[in-house]
C-alpha positions as CSV (number, residue, x, y, z in Angstrom):
1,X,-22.7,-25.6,12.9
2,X,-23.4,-26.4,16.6
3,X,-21.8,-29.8,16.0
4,X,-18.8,-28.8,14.0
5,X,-18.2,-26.3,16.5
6,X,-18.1,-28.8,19.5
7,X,-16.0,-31.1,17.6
8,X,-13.1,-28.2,16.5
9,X,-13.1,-27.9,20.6
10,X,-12.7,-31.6,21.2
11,X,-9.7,-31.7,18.7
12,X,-8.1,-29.1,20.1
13,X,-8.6,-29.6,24.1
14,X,-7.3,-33.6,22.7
15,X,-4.6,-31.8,21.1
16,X,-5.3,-32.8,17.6
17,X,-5.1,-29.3,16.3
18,X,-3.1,-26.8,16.6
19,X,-3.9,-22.9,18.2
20,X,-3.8,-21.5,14.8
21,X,-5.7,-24.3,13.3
22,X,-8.3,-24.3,15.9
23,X,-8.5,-20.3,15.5
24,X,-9.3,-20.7,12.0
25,X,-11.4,-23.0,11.7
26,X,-13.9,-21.5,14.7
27,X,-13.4,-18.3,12.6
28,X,-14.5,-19.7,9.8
29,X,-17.5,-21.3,12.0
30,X,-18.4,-17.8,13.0
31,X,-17.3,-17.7,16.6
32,X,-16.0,-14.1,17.6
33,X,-12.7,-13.2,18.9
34,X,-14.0,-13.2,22.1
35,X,-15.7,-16.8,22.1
36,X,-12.5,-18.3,20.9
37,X,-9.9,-16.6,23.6
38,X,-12.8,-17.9,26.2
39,X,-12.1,-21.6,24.9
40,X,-9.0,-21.3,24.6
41,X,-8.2,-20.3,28.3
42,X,-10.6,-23.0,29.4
43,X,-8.4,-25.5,27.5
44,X,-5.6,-23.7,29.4
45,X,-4.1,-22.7,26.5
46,X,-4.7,-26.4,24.6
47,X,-2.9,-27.9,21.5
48,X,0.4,-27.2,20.3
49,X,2.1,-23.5,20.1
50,X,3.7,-22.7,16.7
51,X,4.7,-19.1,16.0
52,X,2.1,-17.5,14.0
53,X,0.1,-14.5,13.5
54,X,-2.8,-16.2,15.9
55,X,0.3,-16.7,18.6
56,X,3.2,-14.7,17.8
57,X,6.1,-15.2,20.7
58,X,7.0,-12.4,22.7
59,X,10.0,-10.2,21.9
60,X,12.6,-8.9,24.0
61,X,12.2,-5.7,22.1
62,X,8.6,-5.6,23.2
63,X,6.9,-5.6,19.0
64,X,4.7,-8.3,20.3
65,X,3.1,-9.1,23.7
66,X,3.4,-6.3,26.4
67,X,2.7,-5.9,30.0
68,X,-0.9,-7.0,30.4
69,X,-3.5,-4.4,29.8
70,X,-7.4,-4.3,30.0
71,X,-10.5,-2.5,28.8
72,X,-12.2,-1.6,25.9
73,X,-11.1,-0.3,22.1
74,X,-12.2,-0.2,19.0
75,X,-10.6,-1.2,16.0
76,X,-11.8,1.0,13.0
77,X,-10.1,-0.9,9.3
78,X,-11.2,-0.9,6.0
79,X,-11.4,-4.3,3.8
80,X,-8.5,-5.8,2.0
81,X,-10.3,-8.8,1.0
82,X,-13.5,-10.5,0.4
83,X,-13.0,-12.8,4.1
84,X,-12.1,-9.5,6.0
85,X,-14.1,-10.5,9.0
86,X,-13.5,-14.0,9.1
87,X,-9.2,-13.1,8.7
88,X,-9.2,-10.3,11.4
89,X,-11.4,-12.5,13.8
90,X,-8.5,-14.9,13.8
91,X,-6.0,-12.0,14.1
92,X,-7.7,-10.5,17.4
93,X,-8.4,-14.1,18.6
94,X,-4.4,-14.0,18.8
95,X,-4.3,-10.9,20.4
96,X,-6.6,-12.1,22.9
97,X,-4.6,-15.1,24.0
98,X,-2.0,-12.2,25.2
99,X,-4.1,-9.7,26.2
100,X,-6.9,-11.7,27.4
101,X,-7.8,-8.2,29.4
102,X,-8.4,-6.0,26.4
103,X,-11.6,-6.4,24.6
104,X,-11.1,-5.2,20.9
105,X,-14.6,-4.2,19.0
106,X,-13.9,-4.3,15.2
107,X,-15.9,-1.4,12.7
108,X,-15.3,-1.3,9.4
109,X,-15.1,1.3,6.7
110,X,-15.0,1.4,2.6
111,X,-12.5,3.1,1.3
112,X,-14.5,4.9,-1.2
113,X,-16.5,6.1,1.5
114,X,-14.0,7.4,3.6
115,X,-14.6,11.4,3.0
116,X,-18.0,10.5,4.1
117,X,-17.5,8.2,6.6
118,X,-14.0,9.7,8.1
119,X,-15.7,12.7,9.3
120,X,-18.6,11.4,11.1
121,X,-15.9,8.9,13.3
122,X,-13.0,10.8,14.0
123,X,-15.2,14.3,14.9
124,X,-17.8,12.1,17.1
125,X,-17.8,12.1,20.7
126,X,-16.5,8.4,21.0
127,X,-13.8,8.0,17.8
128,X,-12.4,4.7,17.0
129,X,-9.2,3.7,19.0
130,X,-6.9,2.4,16.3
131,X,-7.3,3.4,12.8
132,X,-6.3,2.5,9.4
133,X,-5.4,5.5,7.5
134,X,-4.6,5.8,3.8
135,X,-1.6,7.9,3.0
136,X,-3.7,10.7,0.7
137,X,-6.2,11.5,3.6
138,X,-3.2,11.1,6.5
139,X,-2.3,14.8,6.4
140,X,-6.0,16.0,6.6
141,X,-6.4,14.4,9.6
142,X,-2.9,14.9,11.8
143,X,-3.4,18.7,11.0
144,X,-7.3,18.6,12.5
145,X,-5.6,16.7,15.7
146,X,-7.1,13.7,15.3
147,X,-4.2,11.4,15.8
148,X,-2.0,11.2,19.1
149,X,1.4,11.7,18.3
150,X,3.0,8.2,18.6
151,X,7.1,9.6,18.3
152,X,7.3,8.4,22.1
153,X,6.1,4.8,21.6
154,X,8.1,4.6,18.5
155,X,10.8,5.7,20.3
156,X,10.8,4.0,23.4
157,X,14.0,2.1,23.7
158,X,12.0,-1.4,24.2
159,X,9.9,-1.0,20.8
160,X,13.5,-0.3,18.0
161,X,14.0,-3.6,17.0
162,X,10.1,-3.1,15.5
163,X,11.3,0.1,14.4
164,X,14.1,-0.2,13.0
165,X,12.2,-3.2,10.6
166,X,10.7,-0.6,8.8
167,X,13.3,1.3,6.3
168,X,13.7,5.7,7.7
169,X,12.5,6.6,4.3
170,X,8.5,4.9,5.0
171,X,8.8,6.9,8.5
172,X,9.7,9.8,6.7
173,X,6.3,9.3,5.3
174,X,4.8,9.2,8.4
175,X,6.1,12.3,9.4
176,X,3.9,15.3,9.9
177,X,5.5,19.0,8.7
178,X,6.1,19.5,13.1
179,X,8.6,16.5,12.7
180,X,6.4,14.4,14.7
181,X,5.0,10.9,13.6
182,X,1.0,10.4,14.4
183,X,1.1,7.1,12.1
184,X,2.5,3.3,12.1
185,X,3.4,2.4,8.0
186,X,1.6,-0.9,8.2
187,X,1.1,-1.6,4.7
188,X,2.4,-0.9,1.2
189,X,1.7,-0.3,-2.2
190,X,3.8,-0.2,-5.2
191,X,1.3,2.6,-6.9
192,X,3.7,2.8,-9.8
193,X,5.7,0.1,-11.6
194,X,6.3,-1.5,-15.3
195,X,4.8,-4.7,-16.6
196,X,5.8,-5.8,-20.0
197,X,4.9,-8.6,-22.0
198,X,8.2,-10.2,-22.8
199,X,6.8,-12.0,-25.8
200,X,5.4,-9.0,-27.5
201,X,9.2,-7.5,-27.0
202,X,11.2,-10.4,-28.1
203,X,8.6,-9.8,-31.9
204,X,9.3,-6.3,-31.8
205,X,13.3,-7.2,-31.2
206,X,13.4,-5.2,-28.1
207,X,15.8,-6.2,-25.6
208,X,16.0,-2.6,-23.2
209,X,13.3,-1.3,-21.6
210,X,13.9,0.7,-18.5
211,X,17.7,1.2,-18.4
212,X,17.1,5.3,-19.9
213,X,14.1,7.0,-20.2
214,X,15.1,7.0,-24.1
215,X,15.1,3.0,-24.0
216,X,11.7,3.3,-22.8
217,X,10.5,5.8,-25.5
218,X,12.4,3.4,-28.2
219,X,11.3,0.1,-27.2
220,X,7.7,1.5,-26.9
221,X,7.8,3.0,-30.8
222,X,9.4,-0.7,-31.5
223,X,6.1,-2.4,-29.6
224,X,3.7,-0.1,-31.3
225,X,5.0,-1.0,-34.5
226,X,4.2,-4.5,-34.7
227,X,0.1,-3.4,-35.7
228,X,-2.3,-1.0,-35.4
229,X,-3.9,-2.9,-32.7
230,X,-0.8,-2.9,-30.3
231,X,0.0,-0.3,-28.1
232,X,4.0,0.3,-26.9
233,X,2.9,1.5,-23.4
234,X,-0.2,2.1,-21.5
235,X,-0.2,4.8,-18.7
236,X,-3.3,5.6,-16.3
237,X,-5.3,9.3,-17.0
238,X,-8.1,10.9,-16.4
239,X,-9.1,10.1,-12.8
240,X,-6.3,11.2,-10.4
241,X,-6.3,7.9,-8.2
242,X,-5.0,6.3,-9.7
243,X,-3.4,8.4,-12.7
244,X,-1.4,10.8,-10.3
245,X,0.4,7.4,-9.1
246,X,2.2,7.6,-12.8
247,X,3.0,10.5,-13.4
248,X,4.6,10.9,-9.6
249,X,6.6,8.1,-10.6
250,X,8.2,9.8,-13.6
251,X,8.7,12.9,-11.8
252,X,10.6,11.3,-8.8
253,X,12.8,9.7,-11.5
254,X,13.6,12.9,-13.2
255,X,14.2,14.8,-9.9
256,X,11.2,16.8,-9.2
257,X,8.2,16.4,-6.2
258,X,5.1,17.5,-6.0
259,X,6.2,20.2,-2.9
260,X,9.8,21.3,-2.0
261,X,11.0,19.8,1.7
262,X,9.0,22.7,3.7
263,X,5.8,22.1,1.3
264,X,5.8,25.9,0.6
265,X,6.4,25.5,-2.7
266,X,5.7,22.8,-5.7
267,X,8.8,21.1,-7.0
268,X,7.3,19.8,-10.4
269,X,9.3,21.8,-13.0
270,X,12.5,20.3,-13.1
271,X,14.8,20.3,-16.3
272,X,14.6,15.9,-15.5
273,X,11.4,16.6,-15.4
274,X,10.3,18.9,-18.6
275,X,12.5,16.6,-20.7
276,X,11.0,13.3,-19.5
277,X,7.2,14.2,-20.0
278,X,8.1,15.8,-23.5
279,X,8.8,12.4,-24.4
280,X,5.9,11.3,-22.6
281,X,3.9,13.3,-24.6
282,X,5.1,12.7,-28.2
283,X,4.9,9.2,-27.5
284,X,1.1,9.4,-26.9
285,X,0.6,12.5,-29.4
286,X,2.6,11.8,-31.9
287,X,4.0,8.3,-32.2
288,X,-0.2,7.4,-30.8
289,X,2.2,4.2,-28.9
290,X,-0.9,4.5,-26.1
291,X,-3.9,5.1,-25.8
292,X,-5.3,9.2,-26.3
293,X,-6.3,10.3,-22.2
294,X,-9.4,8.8,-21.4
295,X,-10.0,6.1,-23.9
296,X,-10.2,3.4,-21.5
297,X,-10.2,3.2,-17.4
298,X,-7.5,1.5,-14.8
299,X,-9.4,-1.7,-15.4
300,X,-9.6,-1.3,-18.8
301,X,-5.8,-1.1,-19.6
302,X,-5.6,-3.6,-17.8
303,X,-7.8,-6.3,-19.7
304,X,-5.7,-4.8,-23.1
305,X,-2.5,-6.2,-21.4
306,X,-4.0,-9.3,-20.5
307,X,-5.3,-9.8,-24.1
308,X,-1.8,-9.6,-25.1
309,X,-2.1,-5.9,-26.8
310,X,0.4,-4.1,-24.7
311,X,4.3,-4.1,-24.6
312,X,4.3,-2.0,-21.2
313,X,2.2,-1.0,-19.2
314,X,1.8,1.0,-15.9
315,X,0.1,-0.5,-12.9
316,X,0.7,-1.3,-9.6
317,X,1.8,-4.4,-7.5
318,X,-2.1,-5.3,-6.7
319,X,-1.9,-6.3,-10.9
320,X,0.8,-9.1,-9.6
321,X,-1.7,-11.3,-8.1
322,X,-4.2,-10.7,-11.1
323,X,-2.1,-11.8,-13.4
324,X,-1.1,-14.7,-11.0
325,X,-4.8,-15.9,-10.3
326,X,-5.8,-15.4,-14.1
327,X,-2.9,-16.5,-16.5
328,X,-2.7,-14.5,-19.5
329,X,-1.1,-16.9,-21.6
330,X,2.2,-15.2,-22.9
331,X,5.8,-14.7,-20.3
332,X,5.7,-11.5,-18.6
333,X,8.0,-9.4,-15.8
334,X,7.6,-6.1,-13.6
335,X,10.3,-3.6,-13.7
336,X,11.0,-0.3,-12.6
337,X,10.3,2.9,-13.9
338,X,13.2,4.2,-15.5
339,X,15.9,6.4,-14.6
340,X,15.6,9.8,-15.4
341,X,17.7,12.2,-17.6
342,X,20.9,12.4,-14.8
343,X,20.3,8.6,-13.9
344,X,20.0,8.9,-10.1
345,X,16.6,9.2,-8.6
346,X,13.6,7.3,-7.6
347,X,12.4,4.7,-9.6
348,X,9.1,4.1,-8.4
349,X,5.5,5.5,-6.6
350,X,5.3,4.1,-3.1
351,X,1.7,4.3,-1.3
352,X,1.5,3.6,2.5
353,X,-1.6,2.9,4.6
354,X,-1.1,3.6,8.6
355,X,-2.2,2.4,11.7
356,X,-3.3,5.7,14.1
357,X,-4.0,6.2,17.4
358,X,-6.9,8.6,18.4
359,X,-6.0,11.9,20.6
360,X,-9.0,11.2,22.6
361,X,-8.8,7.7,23.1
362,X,-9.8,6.7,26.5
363,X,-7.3,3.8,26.3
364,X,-4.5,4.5,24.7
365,X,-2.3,1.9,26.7
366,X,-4.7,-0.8,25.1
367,X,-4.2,1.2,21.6
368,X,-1.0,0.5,21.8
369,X,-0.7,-2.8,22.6
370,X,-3.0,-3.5,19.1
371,X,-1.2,-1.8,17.2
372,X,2.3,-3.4,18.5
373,X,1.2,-6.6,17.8
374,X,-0.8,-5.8,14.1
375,X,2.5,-4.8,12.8
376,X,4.7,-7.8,14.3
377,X,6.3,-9.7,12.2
378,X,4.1,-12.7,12.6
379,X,1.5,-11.2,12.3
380,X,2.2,-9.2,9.2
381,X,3.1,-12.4,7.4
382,X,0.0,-14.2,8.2
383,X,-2.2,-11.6,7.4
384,X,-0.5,-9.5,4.4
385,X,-0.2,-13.2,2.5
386,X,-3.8,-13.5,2.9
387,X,-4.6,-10.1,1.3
388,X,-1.6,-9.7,-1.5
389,X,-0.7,-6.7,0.4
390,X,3.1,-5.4,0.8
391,X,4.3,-4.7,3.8
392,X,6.2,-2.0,5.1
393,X,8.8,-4.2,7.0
394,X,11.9,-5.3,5.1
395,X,12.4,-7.9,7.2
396,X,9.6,-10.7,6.6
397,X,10.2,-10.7,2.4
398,X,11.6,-14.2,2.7
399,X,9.0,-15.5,4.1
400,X,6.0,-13.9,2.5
401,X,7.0,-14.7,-1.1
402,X,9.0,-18.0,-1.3
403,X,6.9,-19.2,-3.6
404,X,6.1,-15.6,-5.5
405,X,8.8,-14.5,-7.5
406,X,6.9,-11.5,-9.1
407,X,5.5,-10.1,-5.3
408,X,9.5,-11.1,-4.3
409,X,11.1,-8.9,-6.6
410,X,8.7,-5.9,-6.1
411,X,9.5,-6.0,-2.6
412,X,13.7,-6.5,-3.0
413,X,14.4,-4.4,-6.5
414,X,11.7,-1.9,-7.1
415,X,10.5,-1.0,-3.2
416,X,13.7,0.0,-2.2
417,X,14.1,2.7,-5.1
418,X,10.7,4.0,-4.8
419,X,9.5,7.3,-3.0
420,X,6.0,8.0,-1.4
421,X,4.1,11.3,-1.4
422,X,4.3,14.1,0.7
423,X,1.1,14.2,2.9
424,X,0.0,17.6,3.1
425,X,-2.8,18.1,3.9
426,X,-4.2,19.3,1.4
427,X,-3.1,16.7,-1.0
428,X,-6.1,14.8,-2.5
429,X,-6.6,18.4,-3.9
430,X,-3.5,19.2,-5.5
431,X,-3.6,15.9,-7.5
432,X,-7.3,16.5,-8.3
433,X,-6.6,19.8,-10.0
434,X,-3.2,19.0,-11.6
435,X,-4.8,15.7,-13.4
436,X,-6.5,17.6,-16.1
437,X,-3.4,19.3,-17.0
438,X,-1.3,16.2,-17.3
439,X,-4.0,15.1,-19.0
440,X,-3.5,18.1,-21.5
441,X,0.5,17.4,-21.7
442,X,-0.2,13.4,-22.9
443,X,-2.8,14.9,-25.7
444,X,0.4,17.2,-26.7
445,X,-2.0,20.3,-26.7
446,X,0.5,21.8,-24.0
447,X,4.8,21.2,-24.1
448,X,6.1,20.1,-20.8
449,X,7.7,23.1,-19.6
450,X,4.0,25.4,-19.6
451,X,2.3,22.4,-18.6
452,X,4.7,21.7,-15.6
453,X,5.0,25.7,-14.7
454,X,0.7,25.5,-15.3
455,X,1.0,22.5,-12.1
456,X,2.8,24.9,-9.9
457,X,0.8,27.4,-10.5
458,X,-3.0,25.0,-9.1
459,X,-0.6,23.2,-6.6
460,X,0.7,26.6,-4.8
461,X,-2.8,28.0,-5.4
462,X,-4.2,25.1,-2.8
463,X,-0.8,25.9,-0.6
């Protein structure tokens, strides 16, 4: 390794490799952040300078490099891929070569750790710097003052072309119920979308699948028809992450939300809303087009689509690259959830994951120069192709997913008409307790209109 290591330097102090070749291949090699921005200042600077996540160009609006800061933060992130360690070494490798003065420690969390792991970080007596915070624990933690309220460097006049990138609707997300926003959206998640197997339609004679919520219902009973081993539609129960993702998606189409705009009130039982999870319901019940609640897991739906027994099924964008890396053999598409009953409202469950600042940060200047340059536009592109992640920013779609038409249309025709949750902070238990009666609606033992009125009645009991 010694040897491969020395050569990498040679090549790149000859100029026979570029910065962001020489970055990751010493990553790869195991050299920290820190070892490479020490070579690369000896090799005053060295090779040739593309514009890349490893060394994004300075902006006049400031979303990249910044006035030269120094000390010591931590970076606190959870994995979003097997090569975490080697991908964000080459990522604060770059941020060295700007901030050369700021030495960024990297910790990592796992996500299904996070209620045990969360509390013992951001209550200690030294919390991480920057976080990455998923959207259903982001209201927990802004209402127990955890995160520094970030509407100023938002704001500033020399960050708003960075801003601006990112559509009002994701930093509506990010806003807490005091109008103030403690989080950067870094990356997205289409929680909610349709996949449908375009061969198993063209059998059935389908041709309309999302323009109504009754084209859904009909092309499903078509589907279902073709034998008793084929399933119209699939939808996700049981376990409320990531079942809740569905059924959020239906009821932003038919013109409900989980809480009214003040969250003092749930929002569920909307006429949209009662008539579009009736159907729901007698299409599982009745018509038995999907699977009964419970009969098979997220990654079990998933294999019967796959295996070519499914005409639709719910899933989210993460399924796009599955079904890119492992061809199942028959023409597919993703659409959007349909319209609802009046035809004008979301059509689709969008999840956001945020960078945070601690309150008690002892450098927040440092913070923020991290977290400016993790969610430039270089940067985002390098790293979000890596980890078949979306990203919040509208403006880097072109060059993420040239060569990805699936991720590509995600990001330009169901993104845009999809809506995230409100993050109160209570929400992980609102959706754990309304679960089981959604649940109850797809098994048809309860119409829509008690079942919705029953989801008011847990969600305003957590309020």
């Amino acid at each position: 390794m010694e040897r491969d290591t020395r050569a990498a330097v040679d090549a790149f102090a000859a100029g026979r490799l570029s910065r962001r070749t020489f970055i990751r291949r010493m990553s790869a090699l195991g050299v920290s952040a820190t070892g490479i921005a020490s070579v690369l200042a000896a090799c005053g600077g060295g090779g040739t300078q593309p514009t890349s996540a490893a060394s994004p160009q300075a902006t006049s609006s400031g979303g990249t490099a910044g006035a030269q800061v120094s000390g010591d933060i931590v970076l606190y992130k959870g994995p979003f891929s097997e090569n975490e360690a080697q991908q964000i070494e080459a990522l604060l490798a770059g941020f060295n070569e700007q901030q050369p003065g700021i030495s960024v420690t990297r910790e990592e969390f796992a996500f299904e750790a996070m209620a045990e792991e969360f509390p013992t970080k951001f209550l200690s007596d030294t919390p991480p710097d920057v976080s990455t915070v998923p959207d259903l624990v982001y209201g927990q933690w802004v209402e127990r003052g955890a995160f520094e309220d970030l509407t100023p460097y938002v704001t500033d006049p020399s960050w708003q072309q960075e801003f601006g990138a990112i559509p009002e609707d994701i930093w509506d997300i990010a806003r807490a119920a005091d109008g103030k926003i403690y989080g950067v959206p870094w990356w997205g998640v289409v929680l909610a979308m349709l996949f449908v197997n375009r061969d198993l339609l063209e059998r059935a004679g389908v041709t309309d699948v999302n323009s109504s919520v009754d084209a859904f219902a009909a092309a499903a009973r078509q589907v279902s028809d073709l034998g008793d081993d084929i399933f119209g539609f699939t939808i996700r129960t049981d376990q409320f992450n990531p079942a809740a993702f569905d059924w959020a998606a239906w009821l932003h189409t038919s013109g409900g939300r989980l809480l009214n705009d003040d969250w003092t009130a749930c929002a569920v039982d909307t006429p949209g809303a009662r008539q579009t999870f009736q159907t729901l319901s007698e299409l599982i019940s009745q018509d038995q087009a999907s699977p009964p609640p419970g009969a098979y897991d997220a990654q079990g739906l998933q294999d019967l689509f796959v295996g070519g027994r499914v005409g639709i099924a719910h899933d989210d964008n993460g399924f796009v690259a599955t079904l890119r890396d492992q061809d199942p053999g028959f023409e597919y598409d993703v659409v959007a959830v349909p319209p609802g009953p009046d035809g004008n409202h979301a059509t689709g469950m969008w999840g956001v994951g945020l960078l945070t600042m601690s309150s008690r940060s002892q450098n927040k200047a440092a913070a923020w120069e991290l977290m400016k340059y993790l969610t430039s536009a270089d940067v985002v592109v390098e790293y979000f192709q890596q980890v078949s992640l979306l990203p919040n920013r509208t403006d880097v779609a072109d060059r993420m997913f040239a060569d990805d038409p699936y991720a590509a249309k995600v990001v330009q025709e169901i993104l845009p008409g999809s809506q995230g949750w409100q993050l109160h902070p209570d929400l992980n238990e609102m959706l754990g307790r309304a679960q089981p009666v959604f649940d109850t609606l797809y098994r048809g033992q309860t119409p829509s209109a008690e079942a919705l009125a029953e989801v008011c009645t847990v969600v305003e009991g957590v309020i």
